[in-house]
Every structure is written in structure tokens, then in C-alpha cells.
C-alpha positions as CSV (number, residue, x, y, z in Angstrom):
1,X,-28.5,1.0,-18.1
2,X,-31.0,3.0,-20.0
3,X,-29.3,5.1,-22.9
4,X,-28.6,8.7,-21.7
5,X,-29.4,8.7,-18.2
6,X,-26.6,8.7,-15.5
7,X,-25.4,5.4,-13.8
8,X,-23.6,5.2,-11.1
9,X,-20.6,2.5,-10.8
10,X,-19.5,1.4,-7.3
11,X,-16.1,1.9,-6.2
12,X,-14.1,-1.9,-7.5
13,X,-12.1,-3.6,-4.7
14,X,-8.8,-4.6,-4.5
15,X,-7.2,-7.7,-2.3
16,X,-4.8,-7.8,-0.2
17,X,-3.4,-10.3,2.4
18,X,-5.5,-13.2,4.2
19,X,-7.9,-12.9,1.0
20,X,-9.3,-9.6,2.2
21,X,-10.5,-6.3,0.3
22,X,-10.8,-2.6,0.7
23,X,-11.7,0.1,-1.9
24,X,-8.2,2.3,-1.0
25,X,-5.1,0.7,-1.4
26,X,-3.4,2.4,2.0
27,X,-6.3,1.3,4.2
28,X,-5.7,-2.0,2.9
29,X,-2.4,-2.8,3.2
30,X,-2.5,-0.7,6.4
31,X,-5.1,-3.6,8.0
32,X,-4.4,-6.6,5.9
33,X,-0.7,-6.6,4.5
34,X,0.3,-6.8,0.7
35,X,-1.3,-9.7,-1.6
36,X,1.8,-11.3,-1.8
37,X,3.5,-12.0,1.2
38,X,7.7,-11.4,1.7
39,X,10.2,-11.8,4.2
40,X,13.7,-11.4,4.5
41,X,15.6,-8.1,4.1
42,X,16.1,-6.5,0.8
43,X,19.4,-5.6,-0.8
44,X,20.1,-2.3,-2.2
45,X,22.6,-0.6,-4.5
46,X,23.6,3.3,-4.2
47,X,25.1,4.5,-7.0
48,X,25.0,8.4,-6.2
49,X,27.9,11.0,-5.2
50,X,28.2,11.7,-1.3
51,X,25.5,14.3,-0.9
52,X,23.5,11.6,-2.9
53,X,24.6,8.4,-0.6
54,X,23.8,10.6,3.0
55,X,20.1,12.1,1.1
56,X,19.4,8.2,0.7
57,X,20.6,7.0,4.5
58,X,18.8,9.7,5.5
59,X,15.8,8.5,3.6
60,X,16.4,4.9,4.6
61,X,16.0,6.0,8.5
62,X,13.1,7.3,7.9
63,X,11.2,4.3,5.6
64,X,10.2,2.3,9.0
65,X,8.6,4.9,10.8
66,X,5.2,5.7,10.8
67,X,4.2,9.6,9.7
68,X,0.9,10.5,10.8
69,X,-0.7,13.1,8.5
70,X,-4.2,15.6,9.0
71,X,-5.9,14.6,6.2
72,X,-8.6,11.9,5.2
73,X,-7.3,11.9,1.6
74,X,-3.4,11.3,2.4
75,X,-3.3,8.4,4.9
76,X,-1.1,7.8,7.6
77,X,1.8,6.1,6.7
78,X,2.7,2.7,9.5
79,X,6.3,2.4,8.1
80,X,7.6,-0.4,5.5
81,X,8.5,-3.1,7.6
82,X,4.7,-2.7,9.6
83,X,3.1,-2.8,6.0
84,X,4.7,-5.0,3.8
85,X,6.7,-7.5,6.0
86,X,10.5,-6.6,5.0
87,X,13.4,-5.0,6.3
88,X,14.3,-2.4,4.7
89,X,17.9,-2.0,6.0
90,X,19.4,1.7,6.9
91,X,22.8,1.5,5.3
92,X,22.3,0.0,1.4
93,X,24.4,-3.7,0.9
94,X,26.2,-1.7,-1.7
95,X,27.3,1.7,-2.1
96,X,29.2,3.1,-5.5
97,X,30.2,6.8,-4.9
98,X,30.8,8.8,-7.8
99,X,33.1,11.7,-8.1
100,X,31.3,15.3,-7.6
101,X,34.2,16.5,-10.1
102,X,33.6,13.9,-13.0
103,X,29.7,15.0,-12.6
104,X,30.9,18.5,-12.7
105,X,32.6,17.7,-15.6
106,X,29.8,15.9,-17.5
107,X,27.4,18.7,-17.0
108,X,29.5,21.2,-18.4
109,X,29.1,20.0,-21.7
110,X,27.4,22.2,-23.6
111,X,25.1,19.8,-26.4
112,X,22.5,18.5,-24.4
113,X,22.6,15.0,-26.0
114,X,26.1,15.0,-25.1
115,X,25.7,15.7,-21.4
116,X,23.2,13.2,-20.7
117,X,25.1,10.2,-22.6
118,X,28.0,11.1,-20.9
119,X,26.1,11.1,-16.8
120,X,24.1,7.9,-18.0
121,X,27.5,6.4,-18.8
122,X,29.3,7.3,-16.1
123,X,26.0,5.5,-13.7
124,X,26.1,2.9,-15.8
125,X,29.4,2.1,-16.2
126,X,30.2,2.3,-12.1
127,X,27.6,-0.3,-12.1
128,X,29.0,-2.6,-14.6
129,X,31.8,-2.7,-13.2
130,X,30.6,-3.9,-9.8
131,X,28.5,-6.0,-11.3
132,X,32.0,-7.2,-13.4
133,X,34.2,-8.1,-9.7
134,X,31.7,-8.5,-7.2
135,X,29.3,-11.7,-6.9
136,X,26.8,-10.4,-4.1
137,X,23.5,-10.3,-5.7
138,X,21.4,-6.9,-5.6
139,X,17.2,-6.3,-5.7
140,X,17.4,-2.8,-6.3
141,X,19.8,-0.3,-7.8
142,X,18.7,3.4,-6.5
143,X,19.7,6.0,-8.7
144,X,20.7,8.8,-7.1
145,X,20.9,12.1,-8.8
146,X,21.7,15.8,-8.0
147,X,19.6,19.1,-8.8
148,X,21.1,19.4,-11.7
149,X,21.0,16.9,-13.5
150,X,16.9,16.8,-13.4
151,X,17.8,20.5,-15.1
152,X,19.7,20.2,-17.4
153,X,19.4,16.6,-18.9
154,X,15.8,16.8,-20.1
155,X,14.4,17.2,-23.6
156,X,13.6,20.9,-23.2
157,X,16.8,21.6,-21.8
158,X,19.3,24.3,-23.0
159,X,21.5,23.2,-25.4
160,X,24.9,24.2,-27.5
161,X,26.9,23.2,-30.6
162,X,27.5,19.5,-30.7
163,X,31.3,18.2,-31.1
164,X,30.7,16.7,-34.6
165,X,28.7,17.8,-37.3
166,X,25.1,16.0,-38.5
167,X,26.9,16.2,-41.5
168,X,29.9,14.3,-40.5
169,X,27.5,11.1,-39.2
170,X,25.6,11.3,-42.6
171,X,28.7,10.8,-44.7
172,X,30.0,7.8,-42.2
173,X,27.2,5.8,-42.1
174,X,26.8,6.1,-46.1
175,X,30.4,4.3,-46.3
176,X,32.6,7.2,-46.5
177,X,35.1,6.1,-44.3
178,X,38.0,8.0,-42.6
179,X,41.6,6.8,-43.3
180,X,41.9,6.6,-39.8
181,X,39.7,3.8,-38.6
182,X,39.8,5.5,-34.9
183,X,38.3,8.4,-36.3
184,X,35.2,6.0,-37.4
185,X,34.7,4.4,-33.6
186,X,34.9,7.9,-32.4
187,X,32.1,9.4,-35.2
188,X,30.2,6.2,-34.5
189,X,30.0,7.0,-30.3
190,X,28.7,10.6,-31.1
191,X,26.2,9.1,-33.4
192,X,24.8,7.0,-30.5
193,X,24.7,10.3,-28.1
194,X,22.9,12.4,-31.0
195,X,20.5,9.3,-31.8
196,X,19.7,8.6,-27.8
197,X,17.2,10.9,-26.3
198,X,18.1,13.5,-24.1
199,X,16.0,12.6,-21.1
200,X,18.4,11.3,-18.4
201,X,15.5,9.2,-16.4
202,X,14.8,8.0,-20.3
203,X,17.8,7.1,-21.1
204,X,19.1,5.7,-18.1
205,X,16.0,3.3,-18.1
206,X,16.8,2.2,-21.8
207,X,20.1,1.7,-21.1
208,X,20.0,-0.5,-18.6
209,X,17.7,-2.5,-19.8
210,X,20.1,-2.6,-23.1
211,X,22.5,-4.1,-21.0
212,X,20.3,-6.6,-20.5
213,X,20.7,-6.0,-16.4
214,X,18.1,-7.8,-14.9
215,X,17.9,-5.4,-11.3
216,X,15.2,-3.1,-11.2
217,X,16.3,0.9,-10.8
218,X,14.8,3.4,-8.8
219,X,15.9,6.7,-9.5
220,X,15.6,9.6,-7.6
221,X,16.3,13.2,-6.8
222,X,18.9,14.0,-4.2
223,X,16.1,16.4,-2.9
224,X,13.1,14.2,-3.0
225,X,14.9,11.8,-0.5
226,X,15.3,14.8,1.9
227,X,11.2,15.1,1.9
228,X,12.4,18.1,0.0
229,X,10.2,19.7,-3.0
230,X,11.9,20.7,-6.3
231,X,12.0,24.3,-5.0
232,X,14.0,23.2,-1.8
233,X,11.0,23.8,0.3
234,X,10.3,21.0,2.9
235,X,7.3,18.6,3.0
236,X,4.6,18.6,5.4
237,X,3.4,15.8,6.9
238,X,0.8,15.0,4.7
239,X,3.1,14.8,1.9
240,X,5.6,12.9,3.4
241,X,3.6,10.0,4.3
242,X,2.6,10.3,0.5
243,X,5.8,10.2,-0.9
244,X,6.8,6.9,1.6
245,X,3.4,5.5,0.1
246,X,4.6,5.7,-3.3
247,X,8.2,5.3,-2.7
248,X,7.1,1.5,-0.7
249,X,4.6,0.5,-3.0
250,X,6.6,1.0,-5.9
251,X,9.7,-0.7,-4.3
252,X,8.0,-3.7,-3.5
253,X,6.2,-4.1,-6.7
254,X,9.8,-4.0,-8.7
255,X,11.1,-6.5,-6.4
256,X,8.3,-8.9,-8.1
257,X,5.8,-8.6,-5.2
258,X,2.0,-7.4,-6.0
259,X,1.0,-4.8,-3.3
260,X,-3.0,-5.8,-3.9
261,X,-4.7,-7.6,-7.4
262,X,-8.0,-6.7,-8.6
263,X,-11.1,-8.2,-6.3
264,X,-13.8,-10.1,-7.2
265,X,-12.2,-9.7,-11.1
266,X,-13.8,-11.6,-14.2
267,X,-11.1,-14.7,-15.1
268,X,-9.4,-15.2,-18.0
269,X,-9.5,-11.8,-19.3
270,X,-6.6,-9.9,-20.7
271,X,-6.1,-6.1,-21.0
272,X,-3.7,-4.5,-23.9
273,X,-3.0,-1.1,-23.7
274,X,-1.3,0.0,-27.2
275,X,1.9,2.7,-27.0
276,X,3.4,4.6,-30.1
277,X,6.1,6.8,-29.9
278,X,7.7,9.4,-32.6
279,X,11.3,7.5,-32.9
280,X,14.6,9.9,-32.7
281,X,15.0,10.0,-36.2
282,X,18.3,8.3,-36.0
283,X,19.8,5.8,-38.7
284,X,17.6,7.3,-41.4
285,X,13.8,6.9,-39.5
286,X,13.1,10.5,-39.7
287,X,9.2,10.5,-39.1
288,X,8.8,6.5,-38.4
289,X,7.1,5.6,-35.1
290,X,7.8,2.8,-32.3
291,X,4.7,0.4,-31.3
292,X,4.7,-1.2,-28.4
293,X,2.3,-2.9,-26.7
294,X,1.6,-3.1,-22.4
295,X,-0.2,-6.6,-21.6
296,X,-1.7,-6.8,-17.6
297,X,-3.6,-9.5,-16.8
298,X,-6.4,-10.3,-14.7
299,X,-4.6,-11.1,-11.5
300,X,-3.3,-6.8,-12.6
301,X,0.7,-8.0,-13.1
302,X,2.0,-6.7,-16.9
303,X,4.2,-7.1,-19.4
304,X,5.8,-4.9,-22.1
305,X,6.3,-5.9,-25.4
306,X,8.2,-3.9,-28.5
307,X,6.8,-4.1,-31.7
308,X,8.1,-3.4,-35.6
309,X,9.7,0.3,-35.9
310,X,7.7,1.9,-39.3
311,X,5.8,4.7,-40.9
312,X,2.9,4.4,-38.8
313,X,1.8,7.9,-38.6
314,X,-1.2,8.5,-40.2
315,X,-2.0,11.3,-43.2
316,X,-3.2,13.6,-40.6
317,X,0.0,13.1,-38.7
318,X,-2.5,12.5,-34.9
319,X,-3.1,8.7,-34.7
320,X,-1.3,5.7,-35.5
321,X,-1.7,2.4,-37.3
322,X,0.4,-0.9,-37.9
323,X,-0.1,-2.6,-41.1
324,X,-1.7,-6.3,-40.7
325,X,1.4,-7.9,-40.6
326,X,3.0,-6.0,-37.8
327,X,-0.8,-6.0,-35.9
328,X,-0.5,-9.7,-36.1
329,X,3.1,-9.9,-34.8
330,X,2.3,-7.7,-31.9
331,X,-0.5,-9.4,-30.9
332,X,0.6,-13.2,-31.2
333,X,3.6,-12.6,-28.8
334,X,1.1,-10.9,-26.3
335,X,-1.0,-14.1,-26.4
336,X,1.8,-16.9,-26.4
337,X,2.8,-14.5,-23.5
338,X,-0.1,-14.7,-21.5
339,X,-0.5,-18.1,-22.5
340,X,2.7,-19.2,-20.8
341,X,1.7,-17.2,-17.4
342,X,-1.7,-19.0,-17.2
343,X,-1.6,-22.0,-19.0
344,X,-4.6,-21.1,-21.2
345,X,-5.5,-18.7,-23.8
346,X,-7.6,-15.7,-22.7
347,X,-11.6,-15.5,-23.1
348,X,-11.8,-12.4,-23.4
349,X,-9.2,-10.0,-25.1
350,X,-9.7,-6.1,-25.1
351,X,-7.1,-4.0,-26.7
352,X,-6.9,-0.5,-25.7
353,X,-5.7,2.8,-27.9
354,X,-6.4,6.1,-28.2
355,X,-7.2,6.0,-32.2
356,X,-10.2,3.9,-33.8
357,X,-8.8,0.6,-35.2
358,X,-8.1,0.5,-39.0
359,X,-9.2,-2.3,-41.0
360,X,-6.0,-3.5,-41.5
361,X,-5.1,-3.1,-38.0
362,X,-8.2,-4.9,-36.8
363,X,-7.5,-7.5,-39.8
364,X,-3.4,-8.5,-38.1
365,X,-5.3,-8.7,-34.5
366,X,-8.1,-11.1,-35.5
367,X,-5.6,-13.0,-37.8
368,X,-3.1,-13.1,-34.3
369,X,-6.1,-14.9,-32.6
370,X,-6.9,-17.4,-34.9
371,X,-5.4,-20.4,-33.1
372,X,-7.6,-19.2,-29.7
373,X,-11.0,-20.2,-30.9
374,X,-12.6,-19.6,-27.6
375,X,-11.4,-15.7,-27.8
376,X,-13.4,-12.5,-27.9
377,X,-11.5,-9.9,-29.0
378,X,-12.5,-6.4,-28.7
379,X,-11.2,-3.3,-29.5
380,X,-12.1,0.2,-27.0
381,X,-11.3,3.5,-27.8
382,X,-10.4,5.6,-24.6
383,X,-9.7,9.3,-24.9
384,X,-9.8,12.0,-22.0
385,X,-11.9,14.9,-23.6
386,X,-12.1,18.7,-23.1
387,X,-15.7,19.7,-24.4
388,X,-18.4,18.0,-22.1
389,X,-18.1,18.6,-18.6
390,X,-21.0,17.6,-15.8
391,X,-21.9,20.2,-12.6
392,X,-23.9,19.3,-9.2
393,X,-27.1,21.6,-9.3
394,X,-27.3,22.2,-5.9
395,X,-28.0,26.1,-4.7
396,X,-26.8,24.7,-1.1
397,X,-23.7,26.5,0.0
398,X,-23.5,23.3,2.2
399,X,-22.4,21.4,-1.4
400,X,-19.0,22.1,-1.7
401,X,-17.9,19.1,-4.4
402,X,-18.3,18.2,-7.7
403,X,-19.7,15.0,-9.2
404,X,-18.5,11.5,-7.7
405,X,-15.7,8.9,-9.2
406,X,-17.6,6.2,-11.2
407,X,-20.4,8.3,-12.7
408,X,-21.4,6.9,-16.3
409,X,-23.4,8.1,-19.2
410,X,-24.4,5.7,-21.7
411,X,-25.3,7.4,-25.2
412,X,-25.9,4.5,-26.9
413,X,-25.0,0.1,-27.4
414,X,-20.9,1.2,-28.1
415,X,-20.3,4.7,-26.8
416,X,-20.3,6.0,-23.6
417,X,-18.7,8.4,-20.6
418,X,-16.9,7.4,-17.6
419,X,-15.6,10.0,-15.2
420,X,-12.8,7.9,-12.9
421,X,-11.9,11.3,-11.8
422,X,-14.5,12.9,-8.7
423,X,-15.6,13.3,-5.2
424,X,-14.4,10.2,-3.5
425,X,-16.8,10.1,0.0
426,X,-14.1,7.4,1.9
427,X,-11.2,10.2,1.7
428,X,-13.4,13.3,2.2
429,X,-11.6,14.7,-1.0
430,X,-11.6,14.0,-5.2
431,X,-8.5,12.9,-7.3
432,X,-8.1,16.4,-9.4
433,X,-8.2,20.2,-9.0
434,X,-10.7,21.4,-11.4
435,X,-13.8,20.4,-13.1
436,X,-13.6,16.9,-13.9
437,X,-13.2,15.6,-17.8
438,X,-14.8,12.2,-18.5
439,X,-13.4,9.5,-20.4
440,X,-15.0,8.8,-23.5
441,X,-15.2,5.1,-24.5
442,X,-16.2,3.7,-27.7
443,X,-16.4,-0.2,-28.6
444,X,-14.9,0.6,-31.9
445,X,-14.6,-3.3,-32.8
446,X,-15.9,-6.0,-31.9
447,X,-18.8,-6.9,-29.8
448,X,-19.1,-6.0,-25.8
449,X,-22.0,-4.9,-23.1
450,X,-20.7,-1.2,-22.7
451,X,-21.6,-1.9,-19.1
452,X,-18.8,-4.3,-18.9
453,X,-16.5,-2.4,-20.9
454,X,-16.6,0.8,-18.5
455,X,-16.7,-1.4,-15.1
456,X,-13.3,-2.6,-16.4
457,X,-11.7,0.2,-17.1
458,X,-12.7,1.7,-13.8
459,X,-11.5,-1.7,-12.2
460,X,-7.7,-0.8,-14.4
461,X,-7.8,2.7,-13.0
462,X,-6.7,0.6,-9.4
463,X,-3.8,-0.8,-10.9
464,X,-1.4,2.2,-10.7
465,X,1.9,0.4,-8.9
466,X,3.9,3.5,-9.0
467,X,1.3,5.8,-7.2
468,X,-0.1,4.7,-4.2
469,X,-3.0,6.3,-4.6
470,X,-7.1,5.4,-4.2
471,X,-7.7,5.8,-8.0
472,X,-6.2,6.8,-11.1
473,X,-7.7,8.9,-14.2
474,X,-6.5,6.4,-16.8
475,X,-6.8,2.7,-16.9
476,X,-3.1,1.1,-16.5
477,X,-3.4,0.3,-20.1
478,X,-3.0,4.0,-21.4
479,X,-1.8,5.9,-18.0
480,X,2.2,4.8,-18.5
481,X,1.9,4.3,-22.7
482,X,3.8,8.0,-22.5
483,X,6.7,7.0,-20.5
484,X,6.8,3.3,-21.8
485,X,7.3,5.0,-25.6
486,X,9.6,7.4,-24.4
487,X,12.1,4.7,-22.5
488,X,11.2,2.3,-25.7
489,X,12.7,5.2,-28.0
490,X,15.3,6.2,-25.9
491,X,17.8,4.2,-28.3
492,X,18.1,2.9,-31.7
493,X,18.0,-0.3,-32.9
494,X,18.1,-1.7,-29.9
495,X,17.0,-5.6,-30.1
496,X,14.1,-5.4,-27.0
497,X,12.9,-8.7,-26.0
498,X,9.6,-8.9,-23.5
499,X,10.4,-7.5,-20.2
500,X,8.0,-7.0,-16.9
501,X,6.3,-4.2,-16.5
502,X,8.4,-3.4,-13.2
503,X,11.3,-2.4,-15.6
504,X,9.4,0.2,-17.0
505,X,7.7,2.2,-14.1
């Protein structure tokens, strides 16, 4: 590629059954089946109150059946069983109803960190019990929830007076103790409401996977399983058979299937997408951050991984960076990781963030790969950026788009723009609703053919599980580092251990 001139990047292929490929992911699986091939009939949990348990029935009746939509860019959808080779029962194997009074109850609590601990709990709790007296195993837990409780249990959500004071918490975990010890254990559960984040879908996540309950959950809105936007008003067709796109490919990815894998892919490569999150400030880490990092590898399957908890945010309080020690740490337990899947250490290891790489950053990572001799570790830069924009200059009135996916400018040997987002010719239509930003990639360590470096991340922009969609705008490596934080932060000082990706999505 000659330095600032445009390039244009073919669309990458993903497989699918019988070793065969296709550019969108619901063309494929509509002609060739999912890469990884199923049978049987899948178990599910309800946990939901009675409008929630008839929403999902309802739901369930309609998963089989194909929807037929008007558009080239939202596919027709053949039904589950057609595409992916399971039955997908009507009536769930398990069904936990919860009272419409006790969630009454629990969203009339005025603190908003108070009303979300106490709905999580009472979810939770009807499923620990179950899972307490009952032997029948589960592969999926569906969440369902009402209305309300997507209103009122989120972050930004209104808010009163909580039931103890921050000043009371401060004094008991100094050591003041009360002369009644059950005055402690009750201080001590209201510190774990104000330290948990507010976010039910957060919380819920974090929680479970606390709990160390090894069945995926899917949780959804009572309305959403009624093909029913937030504003009550129905979906049309085309929508529908988007929603049972997502909805499938999602499911059958957390029951530890892969819908498709990346075609035609370079081996032995491994992708690590760094996450940091602003902790809750509980416990005294006012202002420390959570690292984390999200490890996929060539076949597209990932990991998660938690790192240290510390004072990671930088002087100008917008970028992150570990210490060497914590880098190192990080790093090693991606590589033993992805060791153990494979059998070999990677060739080729690019680690992904938003911020350039420190020297003592880029010092733990090299020191984390010492052991794989064979490794080329790279670090890229990806941000999404407002200032530089392309247009088509075409005076036709005939030219109604705007550039294509997989343009590339090359300004130099370690910096370059990608735009992932564009026209797509296949679905007649492009993947966002205004002019389209490019990504700009920088090799910020390490050494790396640009060329390669942006054909990969236009490959990672295919590996979006939860989204059945022809292409992304982020790689997988960044697009979930958001929601991965904010479930990672959801609690404090909570032990995590590696856990699949699927847990996370």
C-alpha cells in the first residue's frame, strides 16, 4: 500500500458448517448451518413473574418459525431449529415464578442502590434455591424482567435517602463496632448494596458469576419478548426477524457452540483486547481502576480475565496504565491460558487498548512473554475519531451512499485509517446512520506490516456473538471492553477467576 492513497480491503469470510464461507453471518448459517454442529433439545430456566413467564412462552412459539422481512439488509429469519440444528422447546424445563407483590415491594425502595440489590437478590436467590433441591441440570437461565425494572434500576436512575448513613459504614469498617453484633451483619449487608453498582443487568451478571453458577443467563425485557419496542410499540417484520437473529445467535453461542469462526484466518495468533473500569469506590478505592483483559483467539472463541485493582488512572485522569508488575501478571495468565486451549504458545500476540502503551506497561508485557521465544508481541492503538471524515464526490443524484466498509488510508509504516463502518453492496444498505468515522490505528509497540494489522481488525469486527449482524464498528477486542468493566466492577472484592467470554455478553 503506497502511503496516503486509499486501499480498499475485501470483505473477510467467516465458516460455517460442511467447511463453507460467506461474508454475512445470516446468509451463512441460513445455507450452511452453524460451525459447530448440536443436537438435542436445550433446557431452559424462567425465572420471571407471570406476565414475565407467558412474554417468554409467547416468545418461545415464535423462535421456530421463519419471519420473512422486505429488506436486503435484515435477512429473513428460517427459524432456530432450521438454522442451528436444536429444539428449542415451547414451554422452558423449569419455571420459577416470582411474586408481582414482592417485586412491587422491592421497587418501592426509594435509594437506588438499595432497590437493585434487593430485585437481584430476590432472582438470585429463587435460583439458588432450585438449584439447592432440584438435580435436573439447566443450559440457560432467562432472566425475565418487567418495565420497570429497566427504569428504575439503572445508574442514572432516580434516587432517595439511603437507610444507613455513609457515615455509619465508615465508622464500622474502621473497627468501631456496635455492642450489638446484629447491628454489624446488618451495617455490613447495606455496605454491600451501597458498594454494588446500581445497574440491575450489571449486577445481576456479577452476581451470578460470584456465586460461581456455571449456567449462562440471558436476560431480557418482558416487552422485548413480545416483539415489543421500549415504547410499547410493535415490531415490524424486519425487526423481528432481527431480534430472533440476535436472540439465536446469542443463545447458541452461550450454550458453548460457535455460530461461524473466522475464514481463511492466520494460525497461532492471539488477540487481547485491554478493559479498565473506574471501580465503585467501595472499601476505601475511591479513584482506583479495575483492569481486565478479553483474550479471543484465532478460531474467534474468548476468554475474560481480571486483573490487579490500583491507581491506574493517569495524571490527566483519560487513559490508563498498569505498573510492570501488574502488566506482567495480566499478560502471563492470558498466555498459559491460551496455551492450555492450543497446546502451543502463540506466534503472534497483539494487545489492543485505547491509550498508547507506557514504558512500564510495555516493560510487564514483554517480561510476561519471556518464556515464548517464538512470540511477536505487538501493541495497536485503536480509537474511533471525530475530526476526519471521507465523502463520495460524485454530482450524480443517482449516488445515494457514502464510502464502502473496508476503506483504508495508510499515512505512514505504524499509523493508519480503517473505516469498518460503510456502504455494504451484499445488503444494499451501510452499518450506521451518519457520516462514517474511521478507526484510527497506530502500531504503538512493537513491530507489524500496517497492512496486517488493519486486515485483522476488520477480520475481529466479524466476531460480534451477541449481534447477528454482517459487521461490527469495533474489533471484539474493544466493542464489549464497556460492559465487560462494568459487570467486572459491579462488586467489590470479589475473588474473579478466568471465565468464558459467553458469561460476559
Amino acid at each position: 500500500m503506497m502511503m496516503n492513497e486509499l486501499k480498499f480491503f475485501e470483505e473477510p469470510k467467516v465458516e460455517f458448517g460442511y467447511s463453507q464461507s460467506a461474508e454475512d453471518p445470516r446468509e451463512g448459517l441460513t445455507l450452511f448451518g452453524p460451525y459447530s454442529k448440536s443436537s438435542g433439545e436445550i433446557r431452559i430456566g424462567i425465572v420471571g413473574t407471570l406476565n414475565g413467564i407467558n412474554a417468554y412462552k409467547s416468545f418461545a412459539a415464535e423462535i421456530n418459525k421463519p419471519v420473512f422481512t422486505q429488506s436486503a439488509g435484515r435477512p429473513f429469519f428460517p427459524g432456530f431449529s432450521t438454522v442451528f440444528g436444536l429444539n428449542w422447546p415451547t414451554g422452558p424445563e423449569v419455571t420459577l415464578k416470582l411474586s408481582e407483590n414482592d417485586i412491587e415491594n422491592s421497587l418501592n425502595t426509594k435509594n437506588s442502590h438499595e432497590r437493585t440489590y434487593k430485585l437481584v437478590s430476590l432472582y438470585l436467590a429463587t435460583v439458588q434455591k432450585y438449584l439447592e433441591t432440584e438435580e435436573g441440570r439447566i443450559d440457560l437461565w432467562y432472566i425475565v424482567i418487567p418495565h420497570q425494572i429497566w427504569l428504575t434500576c439503572r445508574p442514572k436512575s432516580t434516587t432517595g435517602r439511603a437507610t444507613i448513613s455513609a457515615k455509619y459504614i465508615r465508622e464500622h469498617r474502621s473497627g468501631q463496632k456496635s455492642l450489638f453484633p446484629e447491628d454489624d451483619e446488618e451495617i455490613e449487608s447495606f455496605a454491600k448494596m451501597y458498594d454494588a453498582d446500581s445497574d440491575f443487568h450489571d449486577q445481576m451478571k456479577a452476581r451470578f458469576l460470584s456465586e460461581k453458577i456455571q449456567t449462562p443467563i440471558q436476560i431480557m425485557l418482558e416487552d422485548t419478548l413480545l416483539f415489543n419496542a421500549k415504547d410499547g410499540s410493535p415490531y415490524n417484520d424486519d425487526m423481528k426477524a432481527h431480534l430472533l437473529w440476535t436472540q439465536c445467535t446469542s443463545v447458541f453461542y452461550k450454550l458453548g457452540h460457535l455460530p461461524w469462526k473466522l475464514y481463511n484466518v492466520r494460525n497461532d495468533v492471539c488477540y487481547i483486547g485491554l478493559v479498565f473500569k473506574t471501580t465503585q469506590g467501595g472499601q476505601g478505592r475511591t479513584g482506583f481502576a479495575c483492569c481486565a483483559a478479553q483474550m479471543f483467539l484465532d478460531s474467534g472463541d474468548g476468554m475474560v480475565f481480571r486483573g490487579n485493582i490500583g491507581p491506574w488512572r493517569s495524571e490527566d485522569e483519560k487513559t490508563y496504565h498498569l505498573n510492570a508488575k501488574s502488566a506482567q501478571e495480566l499478560i502471563e495468565i492470558a498466555v498459559e491460558a491460551y496455551k492450555d486451549n492450543t497446546g502451543v504458545f502463540p506466534k503472534e500476540l497483539f494487545i489492543h487498548g485505547k491509550a498508547h502503551f507506557s514504558d512500564e506497561e510495555w516493560a510487564g508485557f514483554s517480561q510476561a512473554i519471556s518464556r515464548c521465544t517464538d512470540t511477536n508481541l505487538v501493541g495497536v492503538t485503536i480509537n474511533e475519531i471525530d475530526g476526519f471524515r471521507l465523502y463520495k464526490n460524485s454530482p450524480s443524484s443517482k449516488c445515494k451512499y457514502g464510502i464502502l466498509r473496508g476503506l483504508a488510508l495508510q499515512v505512514d509504516e505504524r499509523n493508519g485509517y480503517l473505516w469498518t463502518k460503510g456502504f455494504i453492496p451484499s445488503t444494499e444498505t451501510s452499518n450506521h446512520l451518519e457520516v462514517a468515522r474511521p478507526l484510527k490505528i497506530s502500531i504503538s509497540r512493537g513491530k507489524c506490516d500496517i497492512d496486517t494489522v488493519m486486515r485483522d481488525i476488520l477480520c475481529l469486527t466479524k466476531l460480534n456473538y451477541n449481534a447477528c449482524i454482517y459487521g461490527d464498528g469495533l474489533p471484539v477486542t474493544l466493542r464489549f471492553s464497556d460492559k465487560i468493566g462494568n459487570i467486572l466492577t459491579a462488586l467489590t472484592d470479589v475473588n474473579w477467576r478466568a471465565r468464558q467470554f459467553k458469561y460476559y455478553i
